[in-house]
C-alpha positions as CSV (number, residue, x, y, z in Angstrom):
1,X,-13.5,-58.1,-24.1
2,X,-15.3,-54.7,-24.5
3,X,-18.2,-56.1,-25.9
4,X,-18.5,-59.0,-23.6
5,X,-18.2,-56.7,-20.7
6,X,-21.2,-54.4,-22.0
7,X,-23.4,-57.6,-22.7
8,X,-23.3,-58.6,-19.2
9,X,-23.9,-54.9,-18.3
10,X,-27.0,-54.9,-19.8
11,X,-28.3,-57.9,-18.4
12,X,-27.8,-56.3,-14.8
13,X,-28.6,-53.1,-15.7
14,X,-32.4,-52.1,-14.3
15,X,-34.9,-50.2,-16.4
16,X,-37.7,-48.2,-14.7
17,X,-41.4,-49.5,-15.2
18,X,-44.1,-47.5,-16.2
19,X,-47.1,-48.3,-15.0
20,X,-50.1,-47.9,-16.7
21,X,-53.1,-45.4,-16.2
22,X,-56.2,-47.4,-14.2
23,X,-59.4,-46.5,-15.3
24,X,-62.1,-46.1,-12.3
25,X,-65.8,-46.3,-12.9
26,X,-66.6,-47.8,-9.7
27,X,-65.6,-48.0,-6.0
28,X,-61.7,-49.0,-5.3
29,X,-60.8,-49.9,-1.9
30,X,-57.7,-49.6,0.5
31,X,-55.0,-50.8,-2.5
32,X,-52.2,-49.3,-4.0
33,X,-52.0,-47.7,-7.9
34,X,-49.4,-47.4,-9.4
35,X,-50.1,-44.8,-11.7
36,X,-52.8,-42.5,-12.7
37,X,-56.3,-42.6,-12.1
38,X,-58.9,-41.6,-14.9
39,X,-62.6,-41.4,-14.6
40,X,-63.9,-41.4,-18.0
41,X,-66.4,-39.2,-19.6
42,X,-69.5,-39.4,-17.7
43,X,-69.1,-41.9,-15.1
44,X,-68.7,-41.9,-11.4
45,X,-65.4,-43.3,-9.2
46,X,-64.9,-44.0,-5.2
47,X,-61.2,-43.7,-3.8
48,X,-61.9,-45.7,-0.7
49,X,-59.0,-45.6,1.5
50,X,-57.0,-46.2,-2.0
51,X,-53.7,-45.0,-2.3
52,X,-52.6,-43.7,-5.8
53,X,-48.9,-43.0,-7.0
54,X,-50.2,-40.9,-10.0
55,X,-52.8,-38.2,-10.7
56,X,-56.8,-38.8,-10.1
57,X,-57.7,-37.1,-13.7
58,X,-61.5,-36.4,-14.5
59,X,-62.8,-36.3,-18.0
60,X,-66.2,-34.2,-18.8
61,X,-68.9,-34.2,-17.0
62,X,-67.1,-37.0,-14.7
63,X,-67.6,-37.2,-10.4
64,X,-65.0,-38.6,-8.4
65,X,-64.9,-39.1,-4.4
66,X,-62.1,-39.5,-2.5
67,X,-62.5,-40.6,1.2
68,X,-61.5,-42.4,3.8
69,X,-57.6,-41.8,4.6
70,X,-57.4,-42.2,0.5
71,X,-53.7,-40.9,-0.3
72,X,-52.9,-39.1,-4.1
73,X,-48.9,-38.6,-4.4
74,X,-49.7,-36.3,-7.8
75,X,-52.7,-34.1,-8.1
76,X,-56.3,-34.2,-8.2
77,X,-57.4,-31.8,-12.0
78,X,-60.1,-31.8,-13.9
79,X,-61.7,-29.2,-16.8
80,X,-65.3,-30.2,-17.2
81,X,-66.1,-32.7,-14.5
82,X,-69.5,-32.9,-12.8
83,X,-68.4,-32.8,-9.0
84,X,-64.7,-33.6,-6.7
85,X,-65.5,-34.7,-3.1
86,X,-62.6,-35.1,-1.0
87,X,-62.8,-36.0,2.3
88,X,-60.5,-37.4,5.0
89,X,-58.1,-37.6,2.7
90,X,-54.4,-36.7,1.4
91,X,-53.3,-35.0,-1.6
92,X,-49.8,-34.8,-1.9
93,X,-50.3,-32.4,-5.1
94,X,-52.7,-29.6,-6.3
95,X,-55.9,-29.9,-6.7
96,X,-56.8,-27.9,-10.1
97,X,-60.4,-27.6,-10.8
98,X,-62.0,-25.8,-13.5
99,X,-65.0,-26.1,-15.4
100,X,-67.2,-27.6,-13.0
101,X,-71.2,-27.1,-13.9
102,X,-73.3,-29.4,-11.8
103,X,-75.6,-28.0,-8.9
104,X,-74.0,-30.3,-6.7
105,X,-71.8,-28.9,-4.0
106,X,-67.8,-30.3,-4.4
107,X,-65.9,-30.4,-1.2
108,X,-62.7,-30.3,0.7
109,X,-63.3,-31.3,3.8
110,X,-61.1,-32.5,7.0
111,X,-58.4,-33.0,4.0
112,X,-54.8,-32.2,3.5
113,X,-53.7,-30.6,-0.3
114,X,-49.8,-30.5,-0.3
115,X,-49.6,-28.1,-3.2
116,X,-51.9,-25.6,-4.3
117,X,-56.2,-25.5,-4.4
118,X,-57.4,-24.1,-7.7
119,X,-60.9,-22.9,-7.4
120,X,-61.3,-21.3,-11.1
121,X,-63.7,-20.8,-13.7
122,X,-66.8,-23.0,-12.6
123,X,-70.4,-23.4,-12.0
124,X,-70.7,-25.0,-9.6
125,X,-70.4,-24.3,-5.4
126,X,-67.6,-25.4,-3.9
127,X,-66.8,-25.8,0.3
128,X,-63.4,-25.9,1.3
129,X,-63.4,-26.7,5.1
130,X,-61.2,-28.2,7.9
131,X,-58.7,-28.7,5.8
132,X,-54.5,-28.0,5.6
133,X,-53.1,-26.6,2.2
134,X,-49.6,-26.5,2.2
135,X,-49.6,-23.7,-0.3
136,X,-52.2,-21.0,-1.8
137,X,-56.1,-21.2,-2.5
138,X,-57.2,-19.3,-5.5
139,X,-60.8,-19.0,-6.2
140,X,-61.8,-17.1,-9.2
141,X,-64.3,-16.2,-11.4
142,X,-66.8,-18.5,-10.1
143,X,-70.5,-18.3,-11.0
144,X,-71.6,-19.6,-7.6
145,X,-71.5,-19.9,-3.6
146,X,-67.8,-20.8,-2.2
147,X,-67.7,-21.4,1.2
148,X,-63.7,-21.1,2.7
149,X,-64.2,-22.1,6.8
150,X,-62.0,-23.0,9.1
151,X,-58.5,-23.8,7.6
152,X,-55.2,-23.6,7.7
153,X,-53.4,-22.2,4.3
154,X,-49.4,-22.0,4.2
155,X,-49.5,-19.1,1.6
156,X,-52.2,-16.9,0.0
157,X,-55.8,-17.1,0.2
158,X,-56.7,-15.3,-3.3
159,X,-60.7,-14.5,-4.7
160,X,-61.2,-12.2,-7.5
161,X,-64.0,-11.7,-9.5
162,X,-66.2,-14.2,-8.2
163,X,-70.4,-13.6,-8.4
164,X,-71.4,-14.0,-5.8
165,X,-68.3,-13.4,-3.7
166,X,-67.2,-16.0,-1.1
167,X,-67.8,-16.4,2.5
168,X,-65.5,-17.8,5.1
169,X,-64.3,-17.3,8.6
170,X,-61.8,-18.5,11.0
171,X,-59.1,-18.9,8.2
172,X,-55.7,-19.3,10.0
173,X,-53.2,-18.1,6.9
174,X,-49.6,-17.6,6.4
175,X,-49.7,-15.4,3.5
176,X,-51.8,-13.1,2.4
177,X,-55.5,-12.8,2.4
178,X,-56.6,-10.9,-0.3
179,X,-59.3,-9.2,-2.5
180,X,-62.8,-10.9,-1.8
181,X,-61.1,-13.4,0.4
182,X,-59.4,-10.3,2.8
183,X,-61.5,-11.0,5.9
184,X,-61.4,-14.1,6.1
């Protein structure tokens, strides 16, 4: 009887799915992910309006850009990647970004981060503007120009060691503004 009852248990019972990890080396419209995104090694992705339940994960020297109401439940990291645009967008995570090299300028702009920004380590500029982050923005030890304009930060805004140091104005924060980032 026990056995019989356990057997028809187990044909009821419901087992999570996992999805898979979706490589992008191209432009992916207004659909949903399941799981995480990863742009390979060298290669270039669009987030149009695309909603992703994972991460968005960049290998070396890798570019993504997210736009267009795109929506990211995890977080947006890299260590190596060429360039990160996000704009008009939703990141439900952090964005971690470190490593970065290119010339080109990444941005977050007219975005919201619900976690943390991560500026650190990189060679690349970076503008963080018009934007909402739920938690802290660290920049540090950056080899070139930050920009930090006109947003609204639910806990510290942190810059340390950063040649040259950032600019910014008009920062509305709830934490703490400090070192390189104080007036701001």
């Amino acid at each position: 009887m026990i056995r019989k009852t356990l057997i028809i248990l187990a044909m009821y019972m419901v087992f999570p799915a996992f999805a898979d990890d979706s490589r992008c080396t191209r432009t992916i419209g207004a659909v949903t992910i399941d799981g995480n995104v990863i742009v390979p090694a060298g290669r270039s992705c669009t987030l149009n309006g695309t909603r992703v339940k994972g991460n968005v994960e960049l290998r070396d020297k890798a570019q993504v850009l997210i736009q267009n109401g795109a929506t990211v439940i995890g977080n947006v990291q890299t260590d190596g990647a060429n360039r990160v645009r996000i704009l008009n967008s939703n990141i439900n995570g952090n964005v971690q970004l470190t490593g970065i090299t290119n010339s080109l300028r990444s941005l977050i702009l007219h975005s919201h981060v619900g976690g943390t920004v991560d500026w650190n380590d990189n060679q690349a500029p970076l503008l963080i503007q018009y934007s909402d982050v739920d938690s802290d923005v660290k920049v540090n030890q950056n080899d070139r120009a930050t920009g930090i304009y006109d947003n609204v930060i639910g806990g510290n805004l942190q810059c340390q060691s950063n040649v040259p140091a950032p600019r910014g104005a008009r920062n509305i924060v709830d934490g703490n503004k400090e070192d390189q980032c104080a007036r701001f």
